[in-house]
C-alpha positions in Angstrom: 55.5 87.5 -40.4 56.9 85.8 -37.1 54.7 84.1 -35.0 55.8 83.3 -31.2 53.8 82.1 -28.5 50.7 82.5 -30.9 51.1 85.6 -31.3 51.8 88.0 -35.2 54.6 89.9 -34.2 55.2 93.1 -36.4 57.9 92.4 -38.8 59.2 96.5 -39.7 60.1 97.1 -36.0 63.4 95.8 -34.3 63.4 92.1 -32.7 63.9 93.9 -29.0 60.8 96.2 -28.9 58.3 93.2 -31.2 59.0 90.9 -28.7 57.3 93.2 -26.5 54.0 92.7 -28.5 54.1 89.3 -26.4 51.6 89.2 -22.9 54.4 88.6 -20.4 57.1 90.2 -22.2 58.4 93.2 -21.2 61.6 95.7 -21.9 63.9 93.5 -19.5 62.8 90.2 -20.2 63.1 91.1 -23.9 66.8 92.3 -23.8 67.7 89.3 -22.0 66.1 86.8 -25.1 68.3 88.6 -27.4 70.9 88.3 -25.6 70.5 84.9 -24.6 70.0 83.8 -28.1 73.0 86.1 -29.6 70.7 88.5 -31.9 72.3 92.2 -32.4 69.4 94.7 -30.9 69.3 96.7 -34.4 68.2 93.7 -36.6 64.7 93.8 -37.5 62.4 90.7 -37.3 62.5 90.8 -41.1 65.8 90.1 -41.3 65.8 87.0 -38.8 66.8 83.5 -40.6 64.2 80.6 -39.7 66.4 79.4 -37.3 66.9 82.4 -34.9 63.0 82.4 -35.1 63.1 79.3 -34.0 65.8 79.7 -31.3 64.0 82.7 -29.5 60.3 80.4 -29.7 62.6 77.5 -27.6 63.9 80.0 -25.2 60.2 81.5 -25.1 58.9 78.5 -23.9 61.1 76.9 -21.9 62.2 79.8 -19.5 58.8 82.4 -19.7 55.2 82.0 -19.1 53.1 83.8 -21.3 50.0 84.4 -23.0 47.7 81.9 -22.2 49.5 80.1 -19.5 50.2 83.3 -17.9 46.4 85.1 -18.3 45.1 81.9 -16.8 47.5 82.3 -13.6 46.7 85.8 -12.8 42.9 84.9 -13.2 43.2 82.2 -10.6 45.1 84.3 -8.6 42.1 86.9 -9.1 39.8 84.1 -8.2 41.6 82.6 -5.3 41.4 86.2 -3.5 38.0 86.5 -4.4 37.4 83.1 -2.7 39.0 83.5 0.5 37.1 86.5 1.2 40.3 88.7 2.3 40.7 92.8 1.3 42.5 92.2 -1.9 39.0 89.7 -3.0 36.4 91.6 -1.7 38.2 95.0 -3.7 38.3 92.7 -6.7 34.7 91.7 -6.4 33.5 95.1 -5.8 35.3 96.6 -8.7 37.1 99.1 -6.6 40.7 100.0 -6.6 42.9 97.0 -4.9 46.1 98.8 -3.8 45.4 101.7 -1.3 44.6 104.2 -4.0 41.8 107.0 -2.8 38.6 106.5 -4.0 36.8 109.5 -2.7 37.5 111.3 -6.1 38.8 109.5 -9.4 39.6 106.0 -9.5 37.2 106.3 -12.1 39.0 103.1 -14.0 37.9 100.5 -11.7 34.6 102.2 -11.0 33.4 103.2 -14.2 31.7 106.4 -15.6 30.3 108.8 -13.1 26.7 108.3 -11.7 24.4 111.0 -11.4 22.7 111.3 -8.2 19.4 113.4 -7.7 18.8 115.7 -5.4 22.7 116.2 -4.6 23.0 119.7 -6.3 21.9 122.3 -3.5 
């Protein structure tokens, strides 16, 4: 089993969707490590040598932030809105939905499961 950036990647699947499996890592940036470090998109991680493993780790970490490093930023992002008291923070802090989405019916994500209210059925 490959491990990059601390992280199992699943060994059956092909190297351009496991990388995937990786917080930070999506479709595009995973098609440009393969190509970047020269590995065919129908190999499997199975059938990667050592080295390759290797080679895609390096190019992990010295062009990408993810995982930790990249968790941590979008927290203190979170938290610097939060701070400063502007729209985006005070949505944050209030669990409601940041971007301009309608609240008066579902955004039931951000807001949780329905509350009842009594008296409100005539």
């Amino acid at each position: 089993m490959a491990r990059i950036a601390g992280v199992n990647i699943p060994t059956n699947k092909r190297v351009e969707i496991a990388l995937r499996y990786i917080h930070g890592i999506g479709p595009a940036k995973a098609t440009e490590i393969c190509e970047k470090v020269g590995i065919a998109f129908e190999r499997r991680v199975h059938d990667l040598t050592d080295a390759e493993v290797l080679q895609i780790r390096e190019t992990i970490d010295a062009d990408h932030q993810v995982e930790g490093d990249l968790r941590r930023e979008i927290s203190q992002n979170i938290k610097r809105l939060m701070d400063m008291g502007n729209y985006r923070g005070l949505r944050h802090r209030r669990g409601l939905p940041v971007r301009g989405q309608r609240t008066h019916t579902n955004a039931r994500t951000r807001k949780g499961p329905a509350k009842a209210i009594a008296g409100k059925k005539k």
